[in-house]
N, C-alpha and C positions, 0 to 999 in steps of 0.2 A: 304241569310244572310252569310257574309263570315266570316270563322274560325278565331277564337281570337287565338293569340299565348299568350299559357301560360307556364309559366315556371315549371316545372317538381319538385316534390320534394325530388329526388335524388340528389346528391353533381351535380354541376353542372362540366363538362369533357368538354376542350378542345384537340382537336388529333394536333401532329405534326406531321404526317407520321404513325399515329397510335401507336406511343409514345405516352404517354397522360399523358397531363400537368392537374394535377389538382388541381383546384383553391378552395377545400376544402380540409379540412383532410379525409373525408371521402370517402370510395370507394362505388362503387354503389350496391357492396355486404351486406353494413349495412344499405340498403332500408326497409325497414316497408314493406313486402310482401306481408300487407295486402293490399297494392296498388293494384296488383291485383286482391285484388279479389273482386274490384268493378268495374263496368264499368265505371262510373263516373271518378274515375279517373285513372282507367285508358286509359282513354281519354284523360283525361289532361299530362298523360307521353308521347302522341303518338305529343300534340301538342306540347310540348317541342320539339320534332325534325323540327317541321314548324317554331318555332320561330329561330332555328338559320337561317334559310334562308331569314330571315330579319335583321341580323348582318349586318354591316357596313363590305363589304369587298367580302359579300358572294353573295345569289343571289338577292339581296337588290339593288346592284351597283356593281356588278364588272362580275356574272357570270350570268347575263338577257342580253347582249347583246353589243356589241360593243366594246368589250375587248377578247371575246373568238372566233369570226366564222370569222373572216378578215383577212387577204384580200383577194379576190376570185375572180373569173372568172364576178361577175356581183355586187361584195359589197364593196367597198372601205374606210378604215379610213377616217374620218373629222381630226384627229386626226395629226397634224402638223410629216412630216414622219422622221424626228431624234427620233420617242418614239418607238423602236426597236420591242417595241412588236406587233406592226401593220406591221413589213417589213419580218416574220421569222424570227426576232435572239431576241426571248425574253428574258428579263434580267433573272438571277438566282440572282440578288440582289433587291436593295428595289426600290422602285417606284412606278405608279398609282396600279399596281397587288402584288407584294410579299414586306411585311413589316417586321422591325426587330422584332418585338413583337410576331410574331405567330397568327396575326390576319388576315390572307391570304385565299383566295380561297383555296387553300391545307385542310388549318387546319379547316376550317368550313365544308368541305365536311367530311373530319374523323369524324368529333364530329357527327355531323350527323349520320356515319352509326354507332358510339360507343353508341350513343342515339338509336337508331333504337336498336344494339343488343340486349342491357338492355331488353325492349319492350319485344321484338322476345321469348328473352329465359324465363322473367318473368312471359308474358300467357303462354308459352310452360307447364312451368311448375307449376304453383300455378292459373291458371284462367282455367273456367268451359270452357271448348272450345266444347261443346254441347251446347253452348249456342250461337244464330245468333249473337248479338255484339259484343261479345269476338270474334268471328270467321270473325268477320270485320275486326275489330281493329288489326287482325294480319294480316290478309293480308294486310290490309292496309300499316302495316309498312313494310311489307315484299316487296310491292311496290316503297316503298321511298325509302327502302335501295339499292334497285336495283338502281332504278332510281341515287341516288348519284352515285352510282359506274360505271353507265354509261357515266353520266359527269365526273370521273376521268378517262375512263379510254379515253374517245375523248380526254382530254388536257392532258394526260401524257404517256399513253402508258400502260406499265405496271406499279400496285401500288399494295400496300400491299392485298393480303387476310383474311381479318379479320373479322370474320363470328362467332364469340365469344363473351359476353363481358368480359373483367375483371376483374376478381374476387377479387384480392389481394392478394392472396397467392402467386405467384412469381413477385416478380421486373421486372425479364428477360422475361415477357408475355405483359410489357409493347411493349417490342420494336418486329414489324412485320416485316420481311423481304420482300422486293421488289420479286412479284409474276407473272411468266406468266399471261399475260390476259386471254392464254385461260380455265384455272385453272378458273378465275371468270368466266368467261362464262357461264363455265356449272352447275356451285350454283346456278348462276342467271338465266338460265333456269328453274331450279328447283322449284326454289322458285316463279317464277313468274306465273308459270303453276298450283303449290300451293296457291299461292295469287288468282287466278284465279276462282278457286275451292271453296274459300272460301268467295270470294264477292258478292254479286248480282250485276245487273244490277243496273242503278243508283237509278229508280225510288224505288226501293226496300231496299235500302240502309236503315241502321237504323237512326232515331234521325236527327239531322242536317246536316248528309252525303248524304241523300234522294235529290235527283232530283239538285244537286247541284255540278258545275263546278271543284270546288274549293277541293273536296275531290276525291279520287280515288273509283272505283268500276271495275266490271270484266271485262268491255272496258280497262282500263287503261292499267290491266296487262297484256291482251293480244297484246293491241298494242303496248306497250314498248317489250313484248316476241320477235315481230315481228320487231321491230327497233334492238334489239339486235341481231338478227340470222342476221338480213341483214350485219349488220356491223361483225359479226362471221364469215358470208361466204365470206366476200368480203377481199380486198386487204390493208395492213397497210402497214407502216415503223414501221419494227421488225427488232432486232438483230439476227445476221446469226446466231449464237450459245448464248442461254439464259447466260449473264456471269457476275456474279458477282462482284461488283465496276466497271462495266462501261465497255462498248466498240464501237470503233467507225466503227467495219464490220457490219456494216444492209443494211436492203435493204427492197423496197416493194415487197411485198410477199403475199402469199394468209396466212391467220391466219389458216386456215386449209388445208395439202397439199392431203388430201385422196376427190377427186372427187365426189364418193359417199357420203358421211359426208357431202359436201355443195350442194350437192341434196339434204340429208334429211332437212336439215336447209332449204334451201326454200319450202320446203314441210310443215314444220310447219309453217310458215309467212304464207302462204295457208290457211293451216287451222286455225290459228289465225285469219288470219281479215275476212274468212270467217264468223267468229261466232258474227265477229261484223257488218258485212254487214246483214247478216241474222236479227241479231235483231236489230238494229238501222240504218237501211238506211233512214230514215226520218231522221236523223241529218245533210245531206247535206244541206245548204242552196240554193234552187234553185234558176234558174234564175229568177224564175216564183214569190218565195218571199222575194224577194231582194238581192239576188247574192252576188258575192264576198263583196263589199262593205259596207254589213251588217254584215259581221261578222263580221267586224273591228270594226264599229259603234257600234256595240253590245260591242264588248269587253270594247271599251271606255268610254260605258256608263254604266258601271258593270249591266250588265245584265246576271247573273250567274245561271240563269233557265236549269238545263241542257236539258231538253226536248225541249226546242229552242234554243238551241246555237250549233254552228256545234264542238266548243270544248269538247275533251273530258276530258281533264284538262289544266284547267290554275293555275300554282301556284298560290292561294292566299296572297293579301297583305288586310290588313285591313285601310279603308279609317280613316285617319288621323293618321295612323300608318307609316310604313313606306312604301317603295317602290319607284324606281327610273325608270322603264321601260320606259316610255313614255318620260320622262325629258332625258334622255341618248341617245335615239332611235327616237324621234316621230319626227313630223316635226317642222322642224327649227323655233324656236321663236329669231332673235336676238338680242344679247347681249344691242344693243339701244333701248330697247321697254319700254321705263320707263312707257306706257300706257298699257292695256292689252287684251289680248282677254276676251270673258265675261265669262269664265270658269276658267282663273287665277288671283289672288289675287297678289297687289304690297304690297310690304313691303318697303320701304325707302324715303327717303326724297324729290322725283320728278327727280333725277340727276344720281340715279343708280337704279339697278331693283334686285330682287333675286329671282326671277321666272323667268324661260327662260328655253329655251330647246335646246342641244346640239347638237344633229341630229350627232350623233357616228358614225352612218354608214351613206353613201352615197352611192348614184349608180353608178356603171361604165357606161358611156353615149355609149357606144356600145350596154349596152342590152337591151338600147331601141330600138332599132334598129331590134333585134331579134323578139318583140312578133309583131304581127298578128296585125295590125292597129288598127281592131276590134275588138279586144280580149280587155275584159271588166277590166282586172285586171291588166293593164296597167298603166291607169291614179289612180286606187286607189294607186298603190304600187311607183312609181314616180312622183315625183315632181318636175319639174324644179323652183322652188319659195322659197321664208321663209315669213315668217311675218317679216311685217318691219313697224315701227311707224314715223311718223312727228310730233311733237309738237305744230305745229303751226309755228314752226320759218323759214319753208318754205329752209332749210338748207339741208334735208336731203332725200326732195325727190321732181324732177324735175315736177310743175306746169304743163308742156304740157302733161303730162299723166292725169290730171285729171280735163278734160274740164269745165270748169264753176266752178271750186272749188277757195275759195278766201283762201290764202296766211296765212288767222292766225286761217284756216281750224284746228282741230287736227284730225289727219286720221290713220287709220289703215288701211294697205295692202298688198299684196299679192306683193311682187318685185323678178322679174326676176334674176336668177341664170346664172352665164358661165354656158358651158358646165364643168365644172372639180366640179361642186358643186349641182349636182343633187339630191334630197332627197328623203330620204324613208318618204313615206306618211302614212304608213299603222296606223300610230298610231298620232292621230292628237287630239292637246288640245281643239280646236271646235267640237270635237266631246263629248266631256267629256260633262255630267249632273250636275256636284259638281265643284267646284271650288277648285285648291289644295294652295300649299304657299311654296317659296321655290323653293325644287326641289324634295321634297314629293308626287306625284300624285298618286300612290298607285293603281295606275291599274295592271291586275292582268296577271302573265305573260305567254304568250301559249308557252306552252310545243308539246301537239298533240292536233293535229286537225283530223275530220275523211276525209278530203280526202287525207290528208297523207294513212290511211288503204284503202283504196283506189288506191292510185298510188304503195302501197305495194305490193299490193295483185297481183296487173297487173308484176311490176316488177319479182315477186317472180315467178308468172304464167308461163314468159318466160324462166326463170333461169338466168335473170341479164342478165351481161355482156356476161357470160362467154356462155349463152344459154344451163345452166344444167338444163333444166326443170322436175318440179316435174310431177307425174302420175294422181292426184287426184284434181282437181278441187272443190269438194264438190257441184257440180251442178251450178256451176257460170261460169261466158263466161268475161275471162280478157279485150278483148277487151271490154265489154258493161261497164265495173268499168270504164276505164279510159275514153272509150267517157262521162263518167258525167260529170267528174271535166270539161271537154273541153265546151261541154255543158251549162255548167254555167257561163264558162267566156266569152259563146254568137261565138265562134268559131266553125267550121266545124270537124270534126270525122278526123284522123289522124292513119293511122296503127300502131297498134302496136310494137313496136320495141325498142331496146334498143335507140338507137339512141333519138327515141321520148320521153323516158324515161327519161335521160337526159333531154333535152328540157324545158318539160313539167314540172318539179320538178322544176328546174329554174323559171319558169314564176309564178308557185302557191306558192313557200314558199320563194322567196327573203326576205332578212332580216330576218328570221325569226333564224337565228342561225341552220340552218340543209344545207347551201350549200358546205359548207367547209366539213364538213363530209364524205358529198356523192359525191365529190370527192375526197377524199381521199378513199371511199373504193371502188370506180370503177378504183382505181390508176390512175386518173386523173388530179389529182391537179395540177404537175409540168406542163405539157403540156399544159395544159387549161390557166396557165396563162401567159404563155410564148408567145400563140397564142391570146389572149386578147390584150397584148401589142403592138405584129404587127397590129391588129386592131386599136387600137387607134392612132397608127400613119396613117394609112390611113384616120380616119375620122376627124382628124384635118386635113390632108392636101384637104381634101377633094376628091379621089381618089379611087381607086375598088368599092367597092359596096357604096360608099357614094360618089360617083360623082355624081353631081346636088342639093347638099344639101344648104340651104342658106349659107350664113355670118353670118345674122342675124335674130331677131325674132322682129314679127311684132305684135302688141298688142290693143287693148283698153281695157279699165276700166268699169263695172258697178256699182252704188253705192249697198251696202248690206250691213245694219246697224246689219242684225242676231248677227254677231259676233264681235260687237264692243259693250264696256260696252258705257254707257251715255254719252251725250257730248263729242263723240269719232264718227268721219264718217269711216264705213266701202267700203272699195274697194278690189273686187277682178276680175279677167279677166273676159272679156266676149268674143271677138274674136281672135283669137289665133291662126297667122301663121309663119312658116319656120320652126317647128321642123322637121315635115315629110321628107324626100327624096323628093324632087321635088317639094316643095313648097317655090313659091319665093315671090317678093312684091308683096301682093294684091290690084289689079285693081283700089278699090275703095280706095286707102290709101292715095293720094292728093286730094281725093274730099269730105271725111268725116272727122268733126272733130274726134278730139281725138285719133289718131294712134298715138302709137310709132313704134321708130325703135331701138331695140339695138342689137350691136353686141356680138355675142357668143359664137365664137372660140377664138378671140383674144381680146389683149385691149393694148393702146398704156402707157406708162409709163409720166413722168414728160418731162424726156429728148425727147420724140417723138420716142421712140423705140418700136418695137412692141413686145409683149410678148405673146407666144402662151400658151394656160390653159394648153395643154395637152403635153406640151415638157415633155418629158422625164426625164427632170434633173432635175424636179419638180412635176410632176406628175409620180409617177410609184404604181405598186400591190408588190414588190420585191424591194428588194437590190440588185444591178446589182452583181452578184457574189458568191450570194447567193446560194448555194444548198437545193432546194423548198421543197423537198421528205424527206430529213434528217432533216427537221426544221417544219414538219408537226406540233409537240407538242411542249407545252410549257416544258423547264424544270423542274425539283421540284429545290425550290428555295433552297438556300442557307440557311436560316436560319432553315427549316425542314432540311436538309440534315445535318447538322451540330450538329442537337437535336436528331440525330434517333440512336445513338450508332452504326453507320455502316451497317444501314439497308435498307440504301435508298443508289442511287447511281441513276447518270444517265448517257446514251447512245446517242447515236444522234451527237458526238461531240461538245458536251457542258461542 
C-alpha cells in the first residue's frame, strides 16, 4: 500500500535558499503541540514532507531523472542541445528547472528539510520517544532530511545548514548563510547513524511502514550513511578558499585533505553495508529468480513488497496521484502513437495523443559496446527502438517489414533507432499493470537498490581510488559482494579493482541518476567525457576498436498482440543483426521473407547529402569550450539568490 501524501496541519512553508516564504500568517511555532503527542498525526506531519516531493517542479518532474545526472560518459539528453542545462552551463534564470515564482528544485528541497525540521524538533521535544513509533517517525524524518540535503548538495555544492526550525522570534533567522558541505557532512552522519538506531529493519517497521518499499527503515539510513561517506571521501569542485559572494579560484579536490579521516570514512561505508549484507542478502534478485530484469518489472509493476523487491527505497508516488518517472525516463513511446500500448490510456480526438513518453535520457552508443555480449543487463538497460504506431494509413511505416500484414492493418511496433537515439529501457510502459493518462504514471522512483551496498562495500573494501583501505572487514570478503552483482548479470568473476569498480557501477546503475556523481567524486568526469567523444568518433567512422562493425541493422518482425490494446496488431523483433562488432548481412536475408535492412550510422537528407548521427556539430556530451570540472553543479538560480538577503552567492564562474 503506498503512502498517501497528506498535508500537514502546520502553516504550510516554502524555502528560497532557507529564506522562507510563507504562504500563511502563521509560523510553525503556533502548531497545536498536541500534534505530537499522537502518533497518528504525527504521521500525517512526517507525510507532509512526501507530499512536497510531488510538487510540480520537485521530484514529481524535474528532480527523478533527466534533468539532474546528464550528460555522462554513458547517458546522454534527448533533450535538443541549445537547453544549456544538458551541455554544463545551466541557466541561473527561468526555464524547464528554475522559475520566477520560487517553485524550483531549490525551493522544494528547503521546504522539505524546513518540514522535516519542524518534525525532528517537535518529537525531540513534546513526543514519548520510548515509545517504537515515535522512535520511527523520527528517524524516519531524520532520513529524509539527510536524504534532501544530499541532493542539494550533488546539484549545488555548498547550501545553507539549517538543522533548526523557525521559531519566529527573529526575521534575521529567516535568512541561512551559504555553508561548507563539509559542515553538513558531519550532522548528517550523525543523524543518519541516529536514524539508524532508531529504526528497525523493514519487516519490523511499525503500521504501514512494515515490509514496504516506499518508507525508510535501518537499511536506508545506513545505506545513504554509506553513499554519503563515499562522496565525503571522494573528490568534488570546491572553492580553493570558502569566500563569501562568490569566487571563481576552485578546483577538484578531495572534500577531506587529512588521509586518515578518508580511511575512517571508508571504514564506516564498511561497516554500514556490512549490517545490511548481514541482514538482508536475500534482497538480491538472483540470477536463479529472475535477475536483473525483474527488478525493473517489479518496479513497474508497483510491487512494493519489501521482502521481494531488491529496493531498498523507492520514492513513493500514489497511483493516480502524481508522479512523472517513467513518462520522463522510460522507453520511448512516440509523440505519433495516437493508439496505445495496453497499459496507456488515449485522451484526445484520434489526431494527437497525451500519453507518451519522452525517453530524457538516452544512451551513449559507445557503451554498448563496453558490456560483455553476455552480460544480462544490457538488453534490459538499452534499447535501440521506441514504440511507433501506424493507423492504418500504411504512411508511417514501411509494409516489407511486416510480411503478410495488409495496408489498413493498425499496428503497434517496435521501430528501429540511429545510432544517436539509443534508449534507456529500464523503465518500460509494457511493463506496467495499471494503465496511467497523460503523463501521470506514478511509478515509484529508486533511490537505492542493495547492490549499490554491495558495489559499496567492495569499493569502500579497497579504499576507492585513492587505494586507502580500511582494517576491518567485519568477516566479509569484498571480492565475493561484488562477484554477485556479476553473477547475476550471467557474466564471469572479474578482480577486484578500482578500475572494475568503475566499469561495473556503469553497467549496473545506467540511468539511474548515480553515474554523474560517481564521476565526479572519483574526479573523473572531465576526462571520462572528453575520452567518450574520441570514442564516438571512431565508431562512426567505423575504426579502432569498432572496425568491422555493420552500416546497418538487419531485422525481422514477430506478431505479439500481449501489448497492443484491441483491434491494434502488435509487432516486435524477432531476429536481430549488425549491432554487434562483426556481425554483418545475414546469409539467410535474400532467401527469407521479411528482413529488413536499415541504415544506422548515417541517413542521406532531401538534397542526397549524407549526414552522419554522430558528427560532432550535432551530437556532443559538452559544449566545445566548456570547462567540465567547474560546471560540475548546477547554479542556485537567480530568483533564490535575489530572495536570500545576501546569503546565497555562487562560485564555479557563474
Amino acid at each position: 500500500m503506498k503512502a498517501k501524501y497528506v498535508l500537514v496541519v502546520f502553516a504550510a512553508v516554502l524555502c528560497a535558499g532557507c529564506e522562507k516564504n510563507f504562504f500563511e500568517t502563521d509560523s510553525p511555532s503556533a502548531m497545536d503541540v498536541s500534534v505530537f503527542k499522537s502518533t497518528q498525526t504525527t504521521e500525517q506531519a512526517v507525510y507532509a514532507i512526501y507530499n512536497i516531493f510531488g510538487e510540480d517542479k520537485s521530484f514529481r518532474n524535474r528532480l527523478c531523472g533527466g534533468y539532474v545526472a546528464i550528460n555522462t560518459d554513458i547517458e546522454h539528453s534527448s533533450k535538443s542541445e541549445d537547453k544549456d542545462w544538458a551541455i554544463y552551463c545551466t541557466s541561473k534564470g527561468t526555464g524547464d528547472i528554475s522559475t520566477s515564482n520560487g517553485k524550483d528544485p531549490w525551493a522544494y528541497l528547503n521546504a522539505a528539510v524546513e518540514r522535516a525540521n519542524v518534525v525532528i524538533d517537535g518529537i525531540r521535544t513534546y513526543s514519548d520517544t520510548t515509545d517504537a513509533t515515535f522512535r520511527y517517525l523520527l528517524g524516519e524524518t531524520l532520513t529524509l532530511r539527510a536524504f534532501c540535503y544530499l541532493e542539494m548538495i550533488k546539484l549545488w555544492g555548498d547550501v545553507p545548514a539549517c538543522f533548526e526550525a523557525f521559531d519566529g522570534r527573529d526575521i534575521n533567522d529567516l535568512y541561512i548563510d551559504k555553508t561548507d558541505r563539509n559542515v553538513i557532512y558531519e550532522q548528517l552522519r550523525k543523524d543518519l547513524r541516529e536514524a539508524a538506531d532508531l529504526m528497525p529493519w523493514s519487516g519490523e517497521c511499525p503500521g504501514t511502514a512494515a515490509n514496504f518499499t516506499g518508507r525508510p527503515s535501518k537499511a536506508l539510513a545506513l545505506g545513504l550513511l554509506a553513499r554519503m561517506d563515499m562522496m565525503y571521501a571522494g573528490l568534488a569542485m570546491r572553492p580553493n578558499v570558502f569566500t563569501k559572494g562568490g569566487t571563481k579560484d576552485c578546483s577538484v579536490q578531495y572534500n577531506v585533505k587529512d588521509a586518515e579521516m578518508r580511511k575512517a570514512l571508508y571504514q564506516e561505508v564498511v561497516w554500514a553495508c556490512a549490517q545490511i549484507i548481514k541482514q538482508e542478502d536475500y534482497k538480491l534478485v538472483t540470477l536463479e529468480n529472475g535477475g536483473f530484469e525483474k527488478v525493473w518489472r517489479d518496479l513497474c509493476a508497483d510491487k512494493t513488497d519489501y521482502s521481494h523487491s531488491e529496493f531498498i527505497w523507492a520514492l513513493p508516488f500514489l497511483d493516480g496521484a502524481r508522479g512523472q518517472v517513467l513518462a520522463l525516463t522510460g522507453l520511448k513511446i512516440s509523440d505519433k502513437v495516437p493508439g496505445k500500448l495496453i497499459n496507456t490510456e488515449f485522451l484526445g480526438d484520434g489526431n494527437t495523443n497525451n500519453t507518451k513518453v519522452q525517453a530524457m535520457i538516452e544512451i551513449v552508443p559507445t557503451f554498448y559496446y563496453l558490456y560483455d555480449a553476455q552480460d544480462l543487463r544490457r538488453d534490459v538497460t538499452i534499447c535501440p527502438f521506441a514504440w511507433e504506431y501506424d493507423n492504418g494509413s500504411g504512411v508511417s511505416s514501411d509494409l516489407s517489414c511486416f510480411a503478410g500484414a495488409e495496408s489498413s492493418e493498425k499496428k503497434l511496433y517496435q521501430k528501429l533507432s540511429d545510432v544517436s537515439t539509443m534508449h534507456l529501457g529500464k523503465l518500460r510502459p509494457e511493463w506496467m499493470v495499471r494503465s496511467y493518462q497523460s503523463n501521470e504514471d506514478c511509478i515509484d522512483m529508486p533511490v537505492l537498490r542493495y547492490a549499490d551496498v554491495l558495489l559499496m562495500f567492495a569499493e569502500a573494501a579497497i579504499g576507492s581510488k585513492e587505494g586507502n583501505a580500511p582494517d576491518n572487514l567485519y568477516g566479509l570478503n569484498a571480492q565475493e559482494q561484488f562477484d554477485k552483482v556479476r553473477h547475476r548479470a550471467g557474466v564471469d568473476t572479474k578482480t577486484l579493482t578500482f578500475e572494475a569498480i568503475v566499469d561495473e557501477r556503469a553497467f549496473e546503475f545506467c540511468g539511474e541518476n548515480i553515474r554523474k556523481y560517481d564521476l565526479m567524486r572519483w574526479g573523473l568526469l572531465a576526462s571520462s567525457l572528453e575520452n567518450t567523444m574520441k570514442e564516438l568518433a571512431d565508431l562512426q567512422a567505423g575504426t579502432g576498436k569498432y572496425e568491422g562493425r555493420s552500416d546497418s541493422i538487419y531485422f525481422t518482425y514477430r506478431q505479439d498482440n500481449s501489448y497492443a490494446q484491441t483491434g491494434i496488431k502488435g509487432y516486435v523483433f524477432d531476429r536481430f543483426v549488425g549491432l554487434n562488432i562483426g556481425e554483418g548481412r545475414p546469409a539467410e536475408f535474400d532467401k527469407t521473407q521479411g528482413w529488413v535492412a536499415k541504415a544506422f550510422y548515417v541517413k542521406e537528407d532531401n538534397d542526397g547529402n549524407v549526414i552522419k548521427y554522430l558528427d560532432p556539430s550535432t551530437y556532443f556530451l559538452y559544449k566545445e569550450g566548456t570547462n567540465i570540472d567547474m560546471h560540475q553543479y548546477w547554479p542556485i538560480f537567480d530568483v533564490n539568490i535575489n530572495a536570500s538577503n545576501g546569503t546565497l552567492w555562487n562560485d564555479y564562474e557563474y
